[in-house]
C-alpha positions as CSV (number, residue, x, y, z in Angstrom):
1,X,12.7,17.8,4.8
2,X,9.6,15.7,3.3
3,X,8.9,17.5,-0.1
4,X,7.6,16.2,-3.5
5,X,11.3,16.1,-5.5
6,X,13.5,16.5,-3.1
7,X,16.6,19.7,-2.4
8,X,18.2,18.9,-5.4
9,X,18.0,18.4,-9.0
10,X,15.8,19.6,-11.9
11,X,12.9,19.3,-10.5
12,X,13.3,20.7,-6.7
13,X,10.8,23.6,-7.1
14,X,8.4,21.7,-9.2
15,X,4.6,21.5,-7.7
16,X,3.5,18.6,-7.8
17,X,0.5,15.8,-6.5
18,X,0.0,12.2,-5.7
19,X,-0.6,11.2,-9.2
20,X,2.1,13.2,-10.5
21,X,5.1,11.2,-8.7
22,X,3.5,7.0,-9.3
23,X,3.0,8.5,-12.8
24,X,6.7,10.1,-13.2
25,X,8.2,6.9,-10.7
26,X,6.7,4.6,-13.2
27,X,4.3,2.7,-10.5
28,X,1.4,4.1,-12.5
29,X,2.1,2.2,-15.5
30,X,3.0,-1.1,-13.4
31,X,0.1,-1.4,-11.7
32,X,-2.0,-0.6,-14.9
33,X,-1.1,-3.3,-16.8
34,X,-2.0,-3.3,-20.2
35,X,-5.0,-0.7,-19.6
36,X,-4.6,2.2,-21.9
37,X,-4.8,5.0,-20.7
38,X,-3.6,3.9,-16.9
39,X,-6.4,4.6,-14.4
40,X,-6.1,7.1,-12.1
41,X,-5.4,5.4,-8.4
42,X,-7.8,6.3,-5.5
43,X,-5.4,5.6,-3.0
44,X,-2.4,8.1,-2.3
45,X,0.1,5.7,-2.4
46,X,3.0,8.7,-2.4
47,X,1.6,10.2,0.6
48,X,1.1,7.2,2.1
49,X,4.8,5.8,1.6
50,X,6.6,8.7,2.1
51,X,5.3,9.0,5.7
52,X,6.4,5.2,6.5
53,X,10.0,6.4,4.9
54,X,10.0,9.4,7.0
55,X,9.4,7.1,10.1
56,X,11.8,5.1,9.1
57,X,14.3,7.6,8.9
58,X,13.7,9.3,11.4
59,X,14.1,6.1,13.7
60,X,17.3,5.8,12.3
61,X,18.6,8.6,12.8
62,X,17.7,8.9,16.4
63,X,19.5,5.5,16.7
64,X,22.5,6.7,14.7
65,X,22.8,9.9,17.1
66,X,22.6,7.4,20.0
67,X,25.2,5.4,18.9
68,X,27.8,7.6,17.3
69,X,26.6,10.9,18.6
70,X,26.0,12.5,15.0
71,X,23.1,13.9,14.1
72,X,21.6,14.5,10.3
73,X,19.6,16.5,8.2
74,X,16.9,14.1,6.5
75,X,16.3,14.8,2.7
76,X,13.1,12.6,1.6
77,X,11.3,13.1,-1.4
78,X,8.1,12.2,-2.1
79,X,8.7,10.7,-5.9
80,X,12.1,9.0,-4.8
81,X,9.5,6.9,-1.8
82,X,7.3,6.0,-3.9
83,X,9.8,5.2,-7.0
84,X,11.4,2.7,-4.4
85,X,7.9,0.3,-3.9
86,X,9.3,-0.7,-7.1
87,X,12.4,-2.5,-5.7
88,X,11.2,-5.8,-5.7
89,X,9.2,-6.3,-8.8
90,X,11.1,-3.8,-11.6
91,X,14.1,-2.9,-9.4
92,X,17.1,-3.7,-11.6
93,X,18.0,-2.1,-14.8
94,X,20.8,-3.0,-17.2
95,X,21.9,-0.2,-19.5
96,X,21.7,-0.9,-23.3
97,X,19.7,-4.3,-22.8
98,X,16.0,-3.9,-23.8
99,X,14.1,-4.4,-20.4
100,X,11.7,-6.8,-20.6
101,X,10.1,-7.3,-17.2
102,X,7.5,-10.2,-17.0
103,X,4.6,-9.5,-14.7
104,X,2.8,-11.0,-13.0
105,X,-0.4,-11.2,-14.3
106,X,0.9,-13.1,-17.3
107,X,0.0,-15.7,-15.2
108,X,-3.7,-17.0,-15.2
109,X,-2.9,-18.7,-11.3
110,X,-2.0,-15.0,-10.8
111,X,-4.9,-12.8,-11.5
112,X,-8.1,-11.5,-10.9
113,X,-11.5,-13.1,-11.9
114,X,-15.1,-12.2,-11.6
115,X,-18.0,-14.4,-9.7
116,X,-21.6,-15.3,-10.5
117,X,-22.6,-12.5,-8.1
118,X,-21.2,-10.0,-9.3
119,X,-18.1,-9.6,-6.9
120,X,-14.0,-10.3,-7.8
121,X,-11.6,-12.7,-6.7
122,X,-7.8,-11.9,-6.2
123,X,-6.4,-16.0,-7.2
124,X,-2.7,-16.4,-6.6
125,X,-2.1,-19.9,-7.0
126,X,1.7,-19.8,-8.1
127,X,3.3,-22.2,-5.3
128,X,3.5,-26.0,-6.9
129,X,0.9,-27.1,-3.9
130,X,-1.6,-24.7,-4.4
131,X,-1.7,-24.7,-7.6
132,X,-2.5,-28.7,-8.4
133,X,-5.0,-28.6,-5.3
134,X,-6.7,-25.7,-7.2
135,X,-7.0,-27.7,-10.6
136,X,-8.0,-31.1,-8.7
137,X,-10.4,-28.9,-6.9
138,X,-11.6,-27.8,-10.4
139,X,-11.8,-31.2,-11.7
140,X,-9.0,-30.5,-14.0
141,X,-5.7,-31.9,-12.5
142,X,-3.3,-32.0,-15.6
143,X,-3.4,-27.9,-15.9
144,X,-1.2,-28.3,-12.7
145,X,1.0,-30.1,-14.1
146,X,3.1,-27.7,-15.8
147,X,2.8,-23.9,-16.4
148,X,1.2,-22.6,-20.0
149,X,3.7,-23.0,-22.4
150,X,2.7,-19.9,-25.0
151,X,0.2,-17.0,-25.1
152,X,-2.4,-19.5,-26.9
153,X,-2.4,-21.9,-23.7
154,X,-2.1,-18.9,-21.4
155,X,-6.0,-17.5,-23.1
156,X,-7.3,-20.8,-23.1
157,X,-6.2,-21.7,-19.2
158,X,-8.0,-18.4,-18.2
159,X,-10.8,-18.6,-20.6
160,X,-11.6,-21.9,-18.8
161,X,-10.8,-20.2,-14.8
162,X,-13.3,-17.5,-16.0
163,X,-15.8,-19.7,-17.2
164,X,-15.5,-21.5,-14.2
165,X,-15.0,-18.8,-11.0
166,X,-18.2,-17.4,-13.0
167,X,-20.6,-20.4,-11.9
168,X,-20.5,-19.9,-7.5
169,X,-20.4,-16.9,-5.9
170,X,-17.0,-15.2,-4.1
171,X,-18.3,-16.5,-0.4
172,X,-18.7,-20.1,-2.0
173,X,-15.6,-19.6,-3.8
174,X,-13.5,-18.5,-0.5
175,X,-15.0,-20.9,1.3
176,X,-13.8,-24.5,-0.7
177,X,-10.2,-22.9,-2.0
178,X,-8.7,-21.7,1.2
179,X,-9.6,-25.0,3.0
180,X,-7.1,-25.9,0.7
181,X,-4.7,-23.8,1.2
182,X,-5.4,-21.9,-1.8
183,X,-4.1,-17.8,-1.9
184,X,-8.0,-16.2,-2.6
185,X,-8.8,-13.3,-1.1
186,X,-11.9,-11.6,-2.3
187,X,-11.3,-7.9,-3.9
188,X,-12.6,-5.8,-1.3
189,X,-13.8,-2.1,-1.9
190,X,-12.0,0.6,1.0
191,X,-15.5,0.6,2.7
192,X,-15.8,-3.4,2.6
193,X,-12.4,-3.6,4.7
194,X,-13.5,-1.9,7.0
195,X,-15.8,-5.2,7.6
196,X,-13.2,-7.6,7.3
197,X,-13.1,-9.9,10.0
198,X,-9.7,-10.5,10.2
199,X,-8.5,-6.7,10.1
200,X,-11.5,-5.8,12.8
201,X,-9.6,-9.2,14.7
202,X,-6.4,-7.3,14.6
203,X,-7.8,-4.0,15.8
204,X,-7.2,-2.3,13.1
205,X,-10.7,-1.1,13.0
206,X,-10.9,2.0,15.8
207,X,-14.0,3.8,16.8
208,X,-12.3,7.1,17.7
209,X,-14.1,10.7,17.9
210,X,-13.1,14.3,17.5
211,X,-14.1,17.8,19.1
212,X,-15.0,19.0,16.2
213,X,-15.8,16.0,13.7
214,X,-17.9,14.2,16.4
215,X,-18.2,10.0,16.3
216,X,-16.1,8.1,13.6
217,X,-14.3,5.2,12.4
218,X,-10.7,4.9,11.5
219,X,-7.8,2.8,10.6
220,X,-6.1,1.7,13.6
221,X,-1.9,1.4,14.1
222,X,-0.7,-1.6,12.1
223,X,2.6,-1.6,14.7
224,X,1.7,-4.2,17.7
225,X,4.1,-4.0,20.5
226,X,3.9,-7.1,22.5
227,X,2.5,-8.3,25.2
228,X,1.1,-4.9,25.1
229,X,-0.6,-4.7,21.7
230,X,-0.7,-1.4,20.1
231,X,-0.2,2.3,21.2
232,X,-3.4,4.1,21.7
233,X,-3.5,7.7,19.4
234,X,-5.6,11.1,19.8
235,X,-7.4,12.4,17.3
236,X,-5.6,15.1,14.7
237,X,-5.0,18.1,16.7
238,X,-6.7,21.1,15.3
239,X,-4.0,23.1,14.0
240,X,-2.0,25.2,16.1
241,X,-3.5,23.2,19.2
242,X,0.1,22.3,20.4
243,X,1.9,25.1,19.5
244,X,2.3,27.0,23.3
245,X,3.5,23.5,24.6
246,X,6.2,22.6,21.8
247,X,7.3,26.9,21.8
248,X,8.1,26.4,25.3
249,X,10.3,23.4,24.7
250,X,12.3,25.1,22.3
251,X,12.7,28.1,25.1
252,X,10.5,30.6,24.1
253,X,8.8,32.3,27.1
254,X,5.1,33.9,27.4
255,X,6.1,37.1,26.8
256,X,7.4,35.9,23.1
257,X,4.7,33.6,22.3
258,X,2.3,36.4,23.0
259,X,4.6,38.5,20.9
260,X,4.5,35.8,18.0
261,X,0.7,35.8,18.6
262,X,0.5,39.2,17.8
263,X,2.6,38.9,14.9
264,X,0.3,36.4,13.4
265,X,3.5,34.2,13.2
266,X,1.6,31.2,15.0
């Protein structure tokens, strides 16, 4: 079962959408920052992660069957998924201490700045290297040195990386800092990564079409099998398209499926 809050507790019968679970998981508010009120995502990042855990599962409990000849019933919920994207950055708690989590963005080397045309630039020069050959590239070698030590030198340090990612433009910007190793990637609207040389270099960039939605272009599989790169996929099915085919897997004969037909049970 794949369902928003799961077969048991409080909240099993609740409705519920995307924005409901990051918002109740607390992954709204850490990815917001400081923004008041938190923006509302345009990516479904609950949908999205719940079918990778329900892969996941599922995998495993094919494998566990295999091995110990048990099956399972599979109990994923939509707001526990995308709750645990939040292992790694806010995943421990300890009861009765005040939880101060640092992020990220505290960080100047770690943040977002905008260019002279216009466009953002996603910096994340944290590693030791990458950081002095950013501020020896910016004629300013001593900020490597050592991290800001208060919130006074943290303002002026990205005062003075917004002052200066302001004067070239992203392309330029990409261009000199990852010859030198520099993390930059430029902050790329959904539409835009779909141009993005290195995902189209990957294949993740599929012209597919459909028999009812025509010519389009899609997101390919990010699994690569090798030598033989990844698994080709049809198009949705229209729904109901496979429903004779798995019926008679399961057993059921014509006669039935007519009689299901009939019954407007499929």
């Amino acid at each position: 079962s794949l369902s928003g809050f799961g077969q048991n507790g409080l909240s099993t019968n609740r409705p519920g959408y995307d924005l409901q679970f990051v918002a109740a998981s607390g992954l709204l508010s850490a990815m917001a920052g400081a923004l008041k009120p938190p923006p509302v995502p345009d990516a479904y990042l609950s949908d999205a992660v719940s079918g990778l855990m329900a892969t996941v599962a599922i995998c495993a409990a094919l494998v566990r069957q295999r091995e110990a000849g048990v099956g399972c019933y599979i109990d994923l919920a939509m707001l526990d998924s995308v709750f645990s994207l939040l292992s790694v950055s806010h995943g421990i708690s300890y009861p009765g201490r005040a939880q101060e989590q640092p992020s990220p963005a505290a960080s100047p080397f770690y943040n977002v700045y905008e260019t002279a045309d216009g466009r953002y630039l996603a910096l994340g020069a944290i590693r030791s290297d990458s950081c002095k050959a950013l501020c020896r590239e910016l004629g300013r070698p001593e900020l490597g040195e050592r991290p800001p030590a208060n919130a006074a030198e943290r303002a002026e340090l990205f005062a003075f990386l917004s002052r200066t990612f302001s004067g070239a433009t992203a392309a330029e910007w990409i261009s000199r800092l990852s010859a030198l190793d520099v993390e930059i990637a430029p902050v790329n609207t959904p539409q835009e990564a779909f141009a993005d040389p290195q995902l189209i270099a990957r294949g993740l960039i599929v012209d597919a079409s459909h028999p009812r939605a025509g010519g389009f272009r899609r997101i390919g599989n990010p699994i690569r099998f090798l030598p033989e790169g990844q698994t080709a996929h049809s198009p949705a099915p229209i729904a109901g398209q496979d429903a004779d085919e798995l019926l008679r897997e399961l057993g059921y004969t014509s006669a039935a499926l007519e009689k299901l037909r009939e019954q407007r049970v499929i």
